[in-house]
SEPA-53342 format. One line per 3 residues: number of its first residue (from 1); their letters; for each residue x, y, z of N, C-alpha, C. Coordinates in steps of 0.1 Angstrom, whole numbers, plus 5000, padded with zeros to 4 digits. Layout:
SEPA-53342
NUM = a = X,Y,Z,X,Y,Z,X,Y,Z; ... .
END
This chain:
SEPA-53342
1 = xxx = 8156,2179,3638,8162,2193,3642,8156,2203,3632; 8155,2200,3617,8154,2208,3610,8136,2215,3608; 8127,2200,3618,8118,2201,3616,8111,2215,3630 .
4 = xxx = 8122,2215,3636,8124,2220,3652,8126,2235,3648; 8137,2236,3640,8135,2253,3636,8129,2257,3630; 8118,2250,3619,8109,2252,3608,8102,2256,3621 .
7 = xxx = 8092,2250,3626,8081,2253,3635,8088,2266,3649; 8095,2270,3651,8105,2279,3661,8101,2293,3650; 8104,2291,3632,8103,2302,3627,8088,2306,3620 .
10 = xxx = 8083,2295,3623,8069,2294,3621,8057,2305,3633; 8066,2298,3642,8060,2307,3653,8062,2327,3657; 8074,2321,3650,8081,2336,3650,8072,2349,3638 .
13 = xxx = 8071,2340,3625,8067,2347,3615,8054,2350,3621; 8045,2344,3627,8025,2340,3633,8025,2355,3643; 8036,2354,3652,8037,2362,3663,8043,2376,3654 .
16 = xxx = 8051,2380,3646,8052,2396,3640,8039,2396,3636; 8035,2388,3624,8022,2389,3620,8010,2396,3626; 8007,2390,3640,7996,2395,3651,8005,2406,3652 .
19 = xxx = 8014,2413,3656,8022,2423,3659,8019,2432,3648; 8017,2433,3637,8019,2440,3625,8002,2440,3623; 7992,2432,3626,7980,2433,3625,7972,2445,3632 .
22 = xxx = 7976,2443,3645,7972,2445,3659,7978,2462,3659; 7990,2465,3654,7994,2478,3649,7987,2482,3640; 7982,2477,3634,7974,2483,3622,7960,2488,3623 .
25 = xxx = 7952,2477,3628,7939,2479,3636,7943,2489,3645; 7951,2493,3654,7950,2504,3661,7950,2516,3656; 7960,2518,3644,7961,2530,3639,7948,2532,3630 .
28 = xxx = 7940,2525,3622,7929,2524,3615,7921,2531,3628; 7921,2521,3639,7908,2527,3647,7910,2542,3653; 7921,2544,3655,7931,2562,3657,7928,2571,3647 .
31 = xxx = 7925,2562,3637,7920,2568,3629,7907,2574,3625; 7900,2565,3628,7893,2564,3625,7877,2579,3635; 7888,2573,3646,7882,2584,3658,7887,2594,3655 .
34 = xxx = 7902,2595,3648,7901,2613,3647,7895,2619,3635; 7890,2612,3625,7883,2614,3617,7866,2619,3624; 7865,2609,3631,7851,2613,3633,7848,2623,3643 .
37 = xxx = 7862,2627,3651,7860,2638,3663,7859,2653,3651; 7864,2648,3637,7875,2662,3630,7857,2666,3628; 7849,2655,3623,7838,2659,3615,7827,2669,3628 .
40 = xxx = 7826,2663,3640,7824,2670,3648,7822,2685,3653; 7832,2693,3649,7839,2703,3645,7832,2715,3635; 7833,2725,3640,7836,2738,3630,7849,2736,3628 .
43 = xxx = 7856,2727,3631,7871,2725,3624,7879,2747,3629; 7880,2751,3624,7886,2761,3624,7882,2774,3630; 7886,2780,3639,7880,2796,3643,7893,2807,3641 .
46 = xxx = 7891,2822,3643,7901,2828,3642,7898,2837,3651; 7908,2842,3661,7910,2850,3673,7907,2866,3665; 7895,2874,3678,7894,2887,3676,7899,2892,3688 .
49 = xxx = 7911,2896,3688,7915,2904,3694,7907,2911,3705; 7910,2911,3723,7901,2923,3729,7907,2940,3724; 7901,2945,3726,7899,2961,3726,7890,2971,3714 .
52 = xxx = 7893,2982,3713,7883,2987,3706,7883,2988,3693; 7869,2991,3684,7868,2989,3676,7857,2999,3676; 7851,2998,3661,7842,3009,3653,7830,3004,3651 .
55 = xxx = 7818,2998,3652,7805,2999,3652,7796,3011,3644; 7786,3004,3634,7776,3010,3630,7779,3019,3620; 7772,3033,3619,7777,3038,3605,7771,3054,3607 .
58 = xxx = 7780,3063,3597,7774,3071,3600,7764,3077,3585; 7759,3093,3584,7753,3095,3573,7763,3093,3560; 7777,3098,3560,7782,3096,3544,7782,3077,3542 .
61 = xxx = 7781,3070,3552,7785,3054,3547,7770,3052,3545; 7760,3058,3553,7744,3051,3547,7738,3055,3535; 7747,3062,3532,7741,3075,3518,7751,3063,3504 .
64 = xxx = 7757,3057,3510,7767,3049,3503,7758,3037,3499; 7754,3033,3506,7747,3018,3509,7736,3023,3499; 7728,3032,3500,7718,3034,3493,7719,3036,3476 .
67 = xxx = 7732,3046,3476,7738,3047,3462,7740,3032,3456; 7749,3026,3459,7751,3011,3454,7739,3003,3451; 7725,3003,3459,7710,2997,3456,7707,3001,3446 .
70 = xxx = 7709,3016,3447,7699,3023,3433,7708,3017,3420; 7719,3020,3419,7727,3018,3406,7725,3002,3399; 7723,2989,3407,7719,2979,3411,7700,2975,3411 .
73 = xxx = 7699,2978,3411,7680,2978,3412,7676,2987,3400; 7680,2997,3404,7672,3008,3394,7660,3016,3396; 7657,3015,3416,7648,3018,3419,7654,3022,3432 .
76 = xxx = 7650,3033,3438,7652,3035,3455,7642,3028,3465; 7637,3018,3464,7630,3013,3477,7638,3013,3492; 7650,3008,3490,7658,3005,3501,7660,3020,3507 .
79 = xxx = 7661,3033,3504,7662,3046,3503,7647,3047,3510; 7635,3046,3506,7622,3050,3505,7621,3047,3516; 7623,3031,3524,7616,3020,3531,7630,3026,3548 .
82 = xxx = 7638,3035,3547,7646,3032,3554,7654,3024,3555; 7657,3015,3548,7667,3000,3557,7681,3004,3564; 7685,3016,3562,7699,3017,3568,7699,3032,3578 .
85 = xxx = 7685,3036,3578,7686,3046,3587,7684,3038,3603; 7680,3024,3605,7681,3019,3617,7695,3018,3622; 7702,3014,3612,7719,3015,3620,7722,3017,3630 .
88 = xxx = 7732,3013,3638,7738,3019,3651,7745,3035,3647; 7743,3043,3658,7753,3055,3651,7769,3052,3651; 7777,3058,3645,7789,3050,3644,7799,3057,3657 .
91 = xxx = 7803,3046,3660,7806,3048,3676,7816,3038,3679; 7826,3039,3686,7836,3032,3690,7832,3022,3705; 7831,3011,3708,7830,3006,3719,7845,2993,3722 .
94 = xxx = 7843,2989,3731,7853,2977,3732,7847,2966,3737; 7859,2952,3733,7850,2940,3734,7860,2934,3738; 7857,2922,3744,7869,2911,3749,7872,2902,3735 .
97 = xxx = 7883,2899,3742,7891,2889,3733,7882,2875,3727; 7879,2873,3716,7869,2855,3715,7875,2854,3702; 7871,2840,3700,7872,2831,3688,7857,2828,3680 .
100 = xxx = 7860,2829,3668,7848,2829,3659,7854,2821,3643; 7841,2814,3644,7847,2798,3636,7847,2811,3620; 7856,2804,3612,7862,2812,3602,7851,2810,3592 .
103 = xxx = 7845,2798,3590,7838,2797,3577,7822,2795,3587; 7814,2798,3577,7798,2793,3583,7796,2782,3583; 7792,2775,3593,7788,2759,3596,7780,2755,3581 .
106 = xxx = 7783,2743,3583,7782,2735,3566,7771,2724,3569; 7766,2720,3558,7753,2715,3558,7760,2699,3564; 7777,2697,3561,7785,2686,3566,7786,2681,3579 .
109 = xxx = 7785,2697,3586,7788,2695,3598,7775,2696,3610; 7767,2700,3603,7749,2698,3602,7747,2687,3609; 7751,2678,3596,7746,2666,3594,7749,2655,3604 .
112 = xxx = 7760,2660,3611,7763,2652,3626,7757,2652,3633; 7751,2665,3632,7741,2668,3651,7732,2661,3644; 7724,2660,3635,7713,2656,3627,7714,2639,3631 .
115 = xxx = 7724,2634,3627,7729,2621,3629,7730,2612,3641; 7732,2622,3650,7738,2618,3662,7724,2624,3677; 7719,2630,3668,7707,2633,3678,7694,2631,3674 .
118 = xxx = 7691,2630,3661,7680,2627,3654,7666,2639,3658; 7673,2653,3659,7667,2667,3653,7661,2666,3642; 7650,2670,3638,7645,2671,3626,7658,2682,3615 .
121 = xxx = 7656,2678,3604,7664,2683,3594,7655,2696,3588; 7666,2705,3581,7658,2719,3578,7653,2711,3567; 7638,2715,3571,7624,2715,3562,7614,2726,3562 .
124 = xxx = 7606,2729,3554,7596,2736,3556,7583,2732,3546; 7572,2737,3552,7561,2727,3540,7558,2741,3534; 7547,2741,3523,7545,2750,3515,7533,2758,3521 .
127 = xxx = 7525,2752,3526,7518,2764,3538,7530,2770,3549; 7535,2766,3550,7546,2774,3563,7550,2783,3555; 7554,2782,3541,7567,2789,3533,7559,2802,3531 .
130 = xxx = 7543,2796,3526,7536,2812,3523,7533,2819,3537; 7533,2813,3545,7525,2820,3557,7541,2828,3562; 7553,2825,3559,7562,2837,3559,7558,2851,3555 .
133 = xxx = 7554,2852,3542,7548,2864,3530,7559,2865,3528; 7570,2856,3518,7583,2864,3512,7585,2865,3500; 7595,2869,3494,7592,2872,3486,7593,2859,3473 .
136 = xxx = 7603,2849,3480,7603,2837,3472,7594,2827,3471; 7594,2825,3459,7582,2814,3455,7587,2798,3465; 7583,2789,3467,7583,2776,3473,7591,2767,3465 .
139 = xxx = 7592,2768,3450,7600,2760,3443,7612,2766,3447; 7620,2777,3450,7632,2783,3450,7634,2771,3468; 7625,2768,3475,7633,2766,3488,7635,2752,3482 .
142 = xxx = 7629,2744,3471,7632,2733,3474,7644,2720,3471; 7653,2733,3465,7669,2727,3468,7677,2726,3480; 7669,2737,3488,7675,2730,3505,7670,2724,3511 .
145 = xxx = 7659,2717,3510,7649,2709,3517,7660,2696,3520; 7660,2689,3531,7672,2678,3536,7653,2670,3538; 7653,2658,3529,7648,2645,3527,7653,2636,3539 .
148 = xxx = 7662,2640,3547,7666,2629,3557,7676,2638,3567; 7687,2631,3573,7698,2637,3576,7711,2640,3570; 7710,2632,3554,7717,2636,3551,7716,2648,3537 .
151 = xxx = 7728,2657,3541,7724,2665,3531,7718,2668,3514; 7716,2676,3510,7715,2675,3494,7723,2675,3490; 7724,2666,3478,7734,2661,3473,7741,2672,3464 .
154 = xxx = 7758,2672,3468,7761,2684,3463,7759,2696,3468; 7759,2696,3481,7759,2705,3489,7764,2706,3502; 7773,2693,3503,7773,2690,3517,7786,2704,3526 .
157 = xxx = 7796,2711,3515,7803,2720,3522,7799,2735,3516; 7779,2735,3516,7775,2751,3516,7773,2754,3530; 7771,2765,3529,7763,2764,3543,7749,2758,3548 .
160 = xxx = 7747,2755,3557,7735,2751,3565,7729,2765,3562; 7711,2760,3559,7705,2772,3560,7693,2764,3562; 7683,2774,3561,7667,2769,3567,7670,2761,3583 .
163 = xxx = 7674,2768,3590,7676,2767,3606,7670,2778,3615; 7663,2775,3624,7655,2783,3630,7667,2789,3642; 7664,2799,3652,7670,2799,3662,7670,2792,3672 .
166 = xxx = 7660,2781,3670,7662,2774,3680,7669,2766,3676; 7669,2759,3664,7678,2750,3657,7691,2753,3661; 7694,2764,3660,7707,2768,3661,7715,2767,3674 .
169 = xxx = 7704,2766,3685,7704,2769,3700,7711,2751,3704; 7702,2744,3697,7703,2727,3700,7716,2723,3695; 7719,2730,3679,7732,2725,3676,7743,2730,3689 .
172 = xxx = 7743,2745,3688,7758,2749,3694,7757,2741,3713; 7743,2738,3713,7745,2729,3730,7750,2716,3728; 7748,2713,3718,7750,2697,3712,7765,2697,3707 .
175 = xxx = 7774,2708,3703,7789,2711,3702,7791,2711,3712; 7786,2716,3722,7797,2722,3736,7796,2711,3741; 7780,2700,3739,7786,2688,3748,7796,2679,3744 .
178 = xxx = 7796,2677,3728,7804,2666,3724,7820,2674,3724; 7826,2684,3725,7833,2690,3729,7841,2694,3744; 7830,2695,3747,7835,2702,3765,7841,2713,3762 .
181 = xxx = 7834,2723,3754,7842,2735,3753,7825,2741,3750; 7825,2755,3752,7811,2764,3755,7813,2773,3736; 7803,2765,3730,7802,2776,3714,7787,2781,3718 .
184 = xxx = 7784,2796,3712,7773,2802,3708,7776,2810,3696; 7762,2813,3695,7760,2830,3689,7765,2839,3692; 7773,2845,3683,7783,2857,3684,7771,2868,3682 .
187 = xxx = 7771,2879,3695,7762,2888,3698,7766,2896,3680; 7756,2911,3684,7760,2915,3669,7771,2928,3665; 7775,2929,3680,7789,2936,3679,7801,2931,3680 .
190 = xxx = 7796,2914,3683,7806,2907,3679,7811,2902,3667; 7798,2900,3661,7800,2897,3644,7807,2908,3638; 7804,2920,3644,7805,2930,3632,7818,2935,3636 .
193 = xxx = 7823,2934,3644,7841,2933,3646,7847,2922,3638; 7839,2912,3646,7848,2900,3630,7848,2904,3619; 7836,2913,3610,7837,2912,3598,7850,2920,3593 .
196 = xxx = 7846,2933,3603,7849,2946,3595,7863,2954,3600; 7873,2944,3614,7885,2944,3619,7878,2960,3629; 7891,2967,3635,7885,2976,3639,7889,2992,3633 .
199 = xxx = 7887,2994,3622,7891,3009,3612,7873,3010,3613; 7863,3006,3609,7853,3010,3603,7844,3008,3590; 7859,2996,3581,7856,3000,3566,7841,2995,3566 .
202 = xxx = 7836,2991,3555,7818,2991,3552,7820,2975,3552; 7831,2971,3543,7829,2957,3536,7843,2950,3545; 7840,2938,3543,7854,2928,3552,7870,2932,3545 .
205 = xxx = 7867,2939,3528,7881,2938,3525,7881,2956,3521; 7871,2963,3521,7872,2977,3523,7862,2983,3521; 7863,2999,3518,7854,3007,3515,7845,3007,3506 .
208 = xxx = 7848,2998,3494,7842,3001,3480,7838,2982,3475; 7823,2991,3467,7818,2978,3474,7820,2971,3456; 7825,2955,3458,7835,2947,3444,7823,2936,3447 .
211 = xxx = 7817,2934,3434,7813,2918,3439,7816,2907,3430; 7832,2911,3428,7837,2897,3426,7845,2893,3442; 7837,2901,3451,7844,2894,3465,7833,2888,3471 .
214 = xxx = 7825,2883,3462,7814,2881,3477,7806,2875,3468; 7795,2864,3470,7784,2857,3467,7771,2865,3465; 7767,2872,3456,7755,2882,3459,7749,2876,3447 .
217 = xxx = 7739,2883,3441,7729,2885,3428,7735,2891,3423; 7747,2901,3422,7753,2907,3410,7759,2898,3402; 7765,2889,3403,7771,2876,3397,7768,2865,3394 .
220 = xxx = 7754,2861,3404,7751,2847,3402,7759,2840,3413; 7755,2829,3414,7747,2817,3403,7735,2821,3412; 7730,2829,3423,7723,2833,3429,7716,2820,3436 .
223 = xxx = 7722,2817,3443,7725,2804,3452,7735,2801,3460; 7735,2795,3472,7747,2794,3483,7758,2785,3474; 7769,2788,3481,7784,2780,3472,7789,2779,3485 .
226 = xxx = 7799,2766,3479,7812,2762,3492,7816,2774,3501; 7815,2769,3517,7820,2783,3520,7837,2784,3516; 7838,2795,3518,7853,2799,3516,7857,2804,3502 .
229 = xxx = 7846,2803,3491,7851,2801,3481,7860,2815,3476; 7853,2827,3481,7862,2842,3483,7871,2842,3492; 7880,2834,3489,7888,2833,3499,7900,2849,3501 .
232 = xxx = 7896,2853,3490,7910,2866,3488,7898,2877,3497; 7883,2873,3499,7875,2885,3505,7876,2884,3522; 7890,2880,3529,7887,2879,3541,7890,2892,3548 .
235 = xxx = 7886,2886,3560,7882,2902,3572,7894,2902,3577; 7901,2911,3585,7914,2914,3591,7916,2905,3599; 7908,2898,3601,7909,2889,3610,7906,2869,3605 .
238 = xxx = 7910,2872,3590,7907,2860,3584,7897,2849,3581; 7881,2858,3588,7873,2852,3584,7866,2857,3572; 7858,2846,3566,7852,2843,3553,7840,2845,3550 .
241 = xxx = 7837,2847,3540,7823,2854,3534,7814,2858,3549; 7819,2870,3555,7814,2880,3562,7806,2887,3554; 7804,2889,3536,7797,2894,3530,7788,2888,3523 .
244 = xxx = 7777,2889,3516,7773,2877,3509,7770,2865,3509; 7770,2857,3505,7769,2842,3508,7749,2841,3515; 7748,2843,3527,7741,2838,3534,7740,2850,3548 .
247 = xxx = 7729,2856,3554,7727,2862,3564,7730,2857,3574; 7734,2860,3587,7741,2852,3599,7729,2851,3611; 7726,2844,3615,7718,2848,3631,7730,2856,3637 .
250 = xxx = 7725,2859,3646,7733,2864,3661,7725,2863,3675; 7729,2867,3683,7723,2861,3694,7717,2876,3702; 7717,2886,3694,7712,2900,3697,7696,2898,3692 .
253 = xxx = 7687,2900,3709,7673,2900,3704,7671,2916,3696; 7660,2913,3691,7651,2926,3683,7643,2928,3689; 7628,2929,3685,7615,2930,3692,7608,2914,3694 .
256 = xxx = 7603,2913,3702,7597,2900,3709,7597,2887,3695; 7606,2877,3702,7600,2872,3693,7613,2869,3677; 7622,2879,3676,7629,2883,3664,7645,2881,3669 .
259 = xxx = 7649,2879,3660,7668,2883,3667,7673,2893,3650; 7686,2895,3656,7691,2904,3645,7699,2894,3635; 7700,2899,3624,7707,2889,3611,7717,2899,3605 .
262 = xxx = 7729,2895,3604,7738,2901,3597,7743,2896,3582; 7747,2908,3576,7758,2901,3563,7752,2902,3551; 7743,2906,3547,7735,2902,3532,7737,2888,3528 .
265 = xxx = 7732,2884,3514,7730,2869,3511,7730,2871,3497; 7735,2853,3490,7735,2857,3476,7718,2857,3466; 7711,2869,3474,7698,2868,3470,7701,2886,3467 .
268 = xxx = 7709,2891,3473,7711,2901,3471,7718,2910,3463; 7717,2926,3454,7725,2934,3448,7729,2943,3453; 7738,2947,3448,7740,2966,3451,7753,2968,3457 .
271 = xxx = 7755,2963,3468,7749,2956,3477,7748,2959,3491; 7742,2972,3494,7741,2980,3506,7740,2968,3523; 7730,2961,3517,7727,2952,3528,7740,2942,3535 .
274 = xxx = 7748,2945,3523,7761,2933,3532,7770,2941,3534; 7770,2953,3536,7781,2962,3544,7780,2959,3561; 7790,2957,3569,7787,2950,3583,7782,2956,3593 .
277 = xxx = 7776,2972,3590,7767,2977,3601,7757,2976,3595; 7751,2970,3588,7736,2970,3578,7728,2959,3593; 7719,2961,3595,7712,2952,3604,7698,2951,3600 .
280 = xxx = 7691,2939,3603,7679,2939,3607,7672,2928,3612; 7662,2930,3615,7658,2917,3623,7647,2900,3617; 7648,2893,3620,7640,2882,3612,7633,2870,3625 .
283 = xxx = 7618,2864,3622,7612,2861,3634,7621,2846,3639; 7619,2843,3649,7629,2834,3656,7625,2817,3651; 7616,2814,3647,7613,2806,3637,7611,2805,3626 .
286 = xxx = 7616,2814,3619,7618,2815,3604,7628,2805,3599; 7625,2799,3588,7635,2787,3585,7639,2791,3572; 7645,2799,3564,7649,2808,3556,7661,2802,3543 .
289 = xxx = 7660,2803,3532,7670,2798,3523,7681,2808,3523; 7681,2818,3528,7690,2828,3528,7700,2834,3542; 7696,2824,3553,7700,2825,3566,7708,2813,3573 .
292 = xxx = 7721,2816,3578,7729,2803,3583,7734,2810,3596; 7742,2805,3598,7749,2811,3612,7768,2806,3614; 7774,2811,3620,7788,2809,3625,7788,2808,3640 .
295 = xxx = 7799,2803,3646,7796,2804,3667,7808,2808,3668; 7811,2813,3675,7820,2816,3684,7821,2807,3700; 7834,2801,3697,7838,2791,3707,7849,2797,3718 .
298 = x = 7840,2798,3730,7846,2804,3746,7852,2789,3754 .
END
């Protein structure tokens, strides 16, 4: 008898056991899938509001932009060369309601579509780099150079940069499919609502230009950093290094061939060029140390 309920509790203890296994493996593998849907992800966007808003700039804000270069440089080229007399004139339009991911896509989340599609990784060789004419020497690109799919080390939550527009075109189709949800390029009156809310100010957090808000060359380290790291520099609408950091694609063509680039970069001073009506254009295969992008998910 006694040997009767030894093996009755034997079976008992075998059977929670598989019960307690089989629960665990599930939640591990629940896991394990929402870990890998999370990585998937721009993880986070923040709602702009439909209706109007302020675009572009007029002469006292370009006369501004230019003041801040000189003080900063010590030279007026940017003044000389025009860069802020292209501007839109400053004009009120209206836009629908969308979502635009908060932080710039990260070299992390890169590394998925890279992984999962086997895209070439942002590279450039050193005849490509000069045949740009820029102003950076070849050694400067080659801390973003990706040796594989996986990022450089210690960099995996900067932004993605050296991505072409087409690059950019493959990722956000390669989100919408693993998704089922439609992300692109935020046009450039889309961006420039996200930055700048709808008053007009120049910069995401106001009129006067601080660069302890923003990633530029006045500060250093004159290099991309984690995004978000200015976190106190957000736009009224809580997105993140709108200024600084890294120039944005958009999905606004230029002249054949070019699309428009917002936001300045931390290559930059002064810092006229990252006020959010500052525009200009860059060629559609340029693979750039100073250029990333954000999407906006419809």
């Amino acid at each position: 008898m006694q040997s009767s309920i030894t093996n009755v509790n034997n079976l008992k203890h075998t059977a929670l056991s598989t019960v307690v296994v089989t629960l665990w493996l599930l939640a591990t593998t629940l896991s394990a899938d929402s870990n890998a849907e999370a990585l998937l992800l721009p993880i986070e966007t923040v709602i702009v509001p439909a209706g109007e808003t302020i675009i572009g700039s007029d002469k006292k804000e370009r006369e501004y932009g230019y003041s801040i270069d000189e003080a900063a440089y010590g030279h007026s080229i940017t003044r000389e060369r025009g860069w802020y007399d292209v501007e839109f004139k400053r004009q009120t339009i209206n836009l629908r309601e969308f979502s635009i991911t908060k932080n710039l896509i990260t070299n992390a989340q890169y590394a998925d579509f890279l992984q999962d599609t086997g895209h070439t990784p942002p590279t450039v060789s050193q005849k490509e780099w000069q045949n740009y004419g820029l102003n950076h020497h070849y050694s400067g690109a080659k801390p973003y150079i990706w040796h594989s799919s996986t990022p450089p080390q210690g960099r995996e939550h900067h932004p993605i940069v050296m991505v072409s527009q087409s690059d950019v075109q493959a990722y956000a189709k390669w989100l919408s499919k693993k998704t089922g949800q439609t992300w692109r390029l935020p046009t450039e009156h889309e961006w420039e609502k996200s930055v700048r809310g709808t008053d007009g100010r120049y910069f995401p957090w106001g009129n006067n230009y601080d660069a302890s808000q923003l990633n530029s060359h006045d500060q250093g380290p004159f290099a991309t950093l984690p995004v978000g790291t200015f976190s106190r520099a957000k736009s009224p609408y809580g997105l993140l290094d709108g200024a600084g950091q890294v120039f944005e694609w958009t999905s606004t063509p230029a002249k054949k061939g070019r699309h428009i680039v917002k936001g300045g970069s931390w290559d930059d001073k002064g810092c006229g060029v990252c006020r959010a009506a500052a525009r200009h254009s860059r060629p559609d295969d340029i693979k750039h140390i100073i250029i990333g992008f954000r999407l906006i998910k419809e």
